[in-house]
C-alpha positions as CSV (number, residue, x, y, z in Angstrom):
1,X,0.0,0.0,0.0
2,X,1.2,3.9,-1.1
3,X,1.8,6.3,1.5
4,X,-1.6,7.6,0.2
5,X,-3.4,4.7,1.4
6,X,-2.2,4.4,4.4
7,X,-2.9,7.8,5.6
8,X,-6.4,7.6,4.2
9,X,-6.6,3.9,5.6
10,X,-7.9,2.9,1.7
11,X,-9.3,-0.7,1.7
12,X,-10.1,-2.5,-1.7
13,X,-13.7,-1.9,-0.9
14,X,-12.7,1.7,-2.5
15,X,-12.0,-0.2,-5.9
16,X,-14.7,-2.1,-6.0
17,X,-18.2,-1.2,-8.2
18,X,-20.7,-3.6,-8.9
19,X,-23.7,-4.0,-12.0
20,X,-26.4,-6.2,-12.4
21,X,-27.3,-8.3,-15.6
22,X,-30.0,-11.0,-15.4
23,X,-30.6,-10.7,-12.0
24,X,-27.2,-11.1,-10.8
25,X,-25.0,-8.8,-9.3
26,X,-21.4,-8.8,-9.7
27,X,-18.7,-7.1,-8.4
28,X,-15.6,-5.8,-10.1
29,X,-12.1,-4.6,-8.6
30,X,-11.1,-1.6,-10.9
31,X,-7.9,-2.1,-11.4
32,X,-5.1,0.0,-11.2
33,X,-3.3,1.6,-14.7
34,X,-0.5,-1.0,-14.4
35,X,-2.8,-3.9,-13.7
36,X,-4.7,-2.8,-16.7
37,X,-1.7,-2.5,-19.0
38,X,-0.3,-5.7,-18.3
39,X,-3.9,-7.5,-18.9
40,X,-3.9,-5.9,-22.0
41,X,-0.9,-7.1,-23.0
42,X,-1.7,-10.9,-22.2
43,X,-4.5,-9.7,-25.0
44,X,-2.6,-8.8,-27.8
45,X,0.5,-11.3,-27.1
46,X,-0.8,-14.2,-28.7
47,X,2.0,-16.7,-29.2
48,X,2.5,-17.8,-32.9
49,X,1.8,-21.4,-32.1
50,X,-1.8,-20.8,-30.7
51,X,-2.7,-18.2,-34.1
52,X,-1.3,-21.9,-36.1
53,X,-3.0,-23.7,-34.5
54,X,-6.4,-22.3,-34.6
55,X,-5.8,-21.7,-38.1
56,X,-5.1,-25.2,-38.5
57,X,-8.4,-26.1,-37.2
58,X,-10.6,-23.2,-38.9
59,X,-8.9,-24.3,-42.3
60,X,-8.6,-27.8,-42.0
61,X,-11.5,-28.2,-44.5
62,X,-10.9,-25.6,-46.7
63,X,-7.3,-26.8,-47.2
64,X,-8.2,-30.0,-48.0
65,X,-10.6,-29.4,-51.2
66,X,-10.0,-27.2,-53.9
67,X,-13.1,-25.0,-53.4
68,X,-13.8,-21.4,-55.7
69,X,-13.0,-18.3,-54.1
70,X,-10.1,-19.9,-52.1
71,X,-6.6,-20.0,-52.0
72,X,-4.4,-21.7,-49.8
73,X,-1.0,-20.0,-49.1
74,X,1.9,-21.2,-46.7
75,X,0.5,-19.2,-43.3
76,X,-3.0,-18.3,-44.8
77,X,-6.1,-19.0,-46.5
78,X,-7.6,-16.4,-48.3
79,X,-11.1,-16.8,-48.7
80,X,-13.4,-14.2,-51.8
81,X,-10.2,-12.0,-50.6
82,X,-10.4,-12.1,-46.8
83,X,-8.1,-13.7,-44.6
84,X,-8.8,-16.4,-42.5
85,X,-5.5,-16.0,-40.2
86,X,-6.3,-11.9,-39.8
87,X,-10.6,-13.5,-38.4
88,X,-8.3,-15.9,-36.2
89,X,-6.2,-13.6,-34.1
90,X,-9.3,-11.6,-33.5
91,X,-11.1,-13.9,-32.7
92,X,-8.8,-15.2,-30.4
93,X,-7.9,-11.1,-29.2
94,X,-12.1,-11.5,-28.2
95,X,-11.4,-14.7,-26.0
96,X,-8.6,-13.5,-24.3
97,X,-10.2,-10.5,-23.3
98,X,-13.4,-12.0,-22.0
99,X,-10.6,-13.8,-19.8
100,X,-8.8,-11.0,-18.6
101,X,-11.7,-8.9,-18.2
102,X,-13.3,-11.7,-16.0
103,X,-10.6,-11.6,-14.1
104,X,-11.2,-8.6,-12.9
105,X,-14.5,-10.0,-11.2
106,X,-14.6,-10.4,-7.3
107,X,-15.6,-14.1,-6.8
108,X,-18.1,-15.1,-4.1
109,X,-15.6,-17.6,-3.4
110,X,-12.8,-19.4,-4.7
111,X,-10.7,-17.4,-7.2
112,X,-10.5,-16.6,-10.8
113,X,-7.0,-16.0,-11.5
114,X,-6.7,-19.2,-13.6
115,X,-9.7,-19.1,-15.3
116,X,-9.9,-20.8,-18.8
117,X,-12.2,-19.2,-21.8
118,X,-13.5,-22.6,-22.4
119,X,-14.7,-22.3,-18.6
120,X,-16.5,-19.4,-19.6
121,X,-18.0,-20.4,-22.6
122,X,-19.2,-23.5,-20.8
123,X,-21.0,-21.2,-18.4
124,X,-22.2,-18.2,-20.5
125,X,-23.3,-18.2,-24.1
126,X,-21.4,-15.6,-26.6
127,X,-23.7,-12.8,-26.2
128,X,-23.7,-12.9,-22.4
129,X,-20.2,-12.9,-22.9
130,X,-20.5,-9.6,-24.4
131,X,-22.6,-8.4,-22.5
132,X,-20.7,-9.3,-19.5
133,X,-16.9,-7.4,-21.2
134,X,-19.1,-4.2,-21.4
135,X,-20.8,-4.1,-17.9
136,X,-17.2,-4.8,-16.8
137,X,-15.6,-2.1,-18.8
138,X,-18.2,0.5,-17.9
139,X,-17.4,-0.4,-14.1
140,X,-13.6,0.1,-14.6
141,X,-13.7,3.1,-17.8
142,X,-16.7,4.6,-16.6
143,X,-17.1,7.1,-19.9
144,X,-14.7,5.0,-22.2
145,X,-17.2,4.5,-25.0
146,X,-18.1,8.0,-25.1
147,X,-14.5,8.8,-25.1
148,X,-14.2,6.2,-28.5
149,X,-16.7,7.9,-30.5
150,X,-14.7,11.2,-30.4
């Protein structure tokens, strides 16, 4: 604890905001800058065998049959001009987040600190899951999407 903290006796009840979606009401421990920094980069730091093999899976099929619109390349698949490896890592940026932003949730017991995505999607479908990243996010940025729109 900061010098701050201890003079003002600051307890992590001080960091802590809560929302409610269906019913339920959870609580989230704002973090602090570097807390959110680092979180952020366990996002975006994807290790090259993970985006691989993901790809590998997604592709499997398509690299397999010689289909119209597709074209296989050494790292890629390009499909009518998209690419499959570019959908991959966000899709996988999406799932990480959900994870680090769950995280940030104050468990009623137990703890959350090695919590898995598939965990999550076990327990809450994709759209609760979104639902879910922005109650958190407007608990911790309170004002961020306003802030994005300018």
């Amino acid at each position: 604890m900061t010098r701050l903290g201890k003079a003002l006796k600051l307890t992590d009840a001080v960091r802590t905001k809560s929302f409610e979606l269906g019913g339920h009401t959870f609580k989230v421990k704002v973090p602090l800058n570097l807390e959110l920094e680092a979180a952020n980069k366990r996002i975006y730091d994807v290790p090259e065998d993970v985006i691989k093999a993901r790809l590998e899976k997604m592709t499997s099929t398509l690299r397999a049959e010689k289909m119209d619109g597709v074209e296989v390349t050494d790292d890629d698949v390009i499909v009518e001009g998209k690419s499959v490896k570019e959908t991959v890592v966000g899709v996988l940026y999406m799932e990480r987040r959900v994870v680090e932003y769950m995280k940030f949730l104050v468990p009623e017991s137990g703890d959350l600190e090695n919590i898995t995505y598939e965990e999550i999607e076990a327990e809450f479908p994709l759209q609760v899951q979104f639902e879910l990243l922005e109650s958190i996010t407007n608990a911790i940025q309170p004002g961020y999407k306003d802030a994005r729109k300018n």
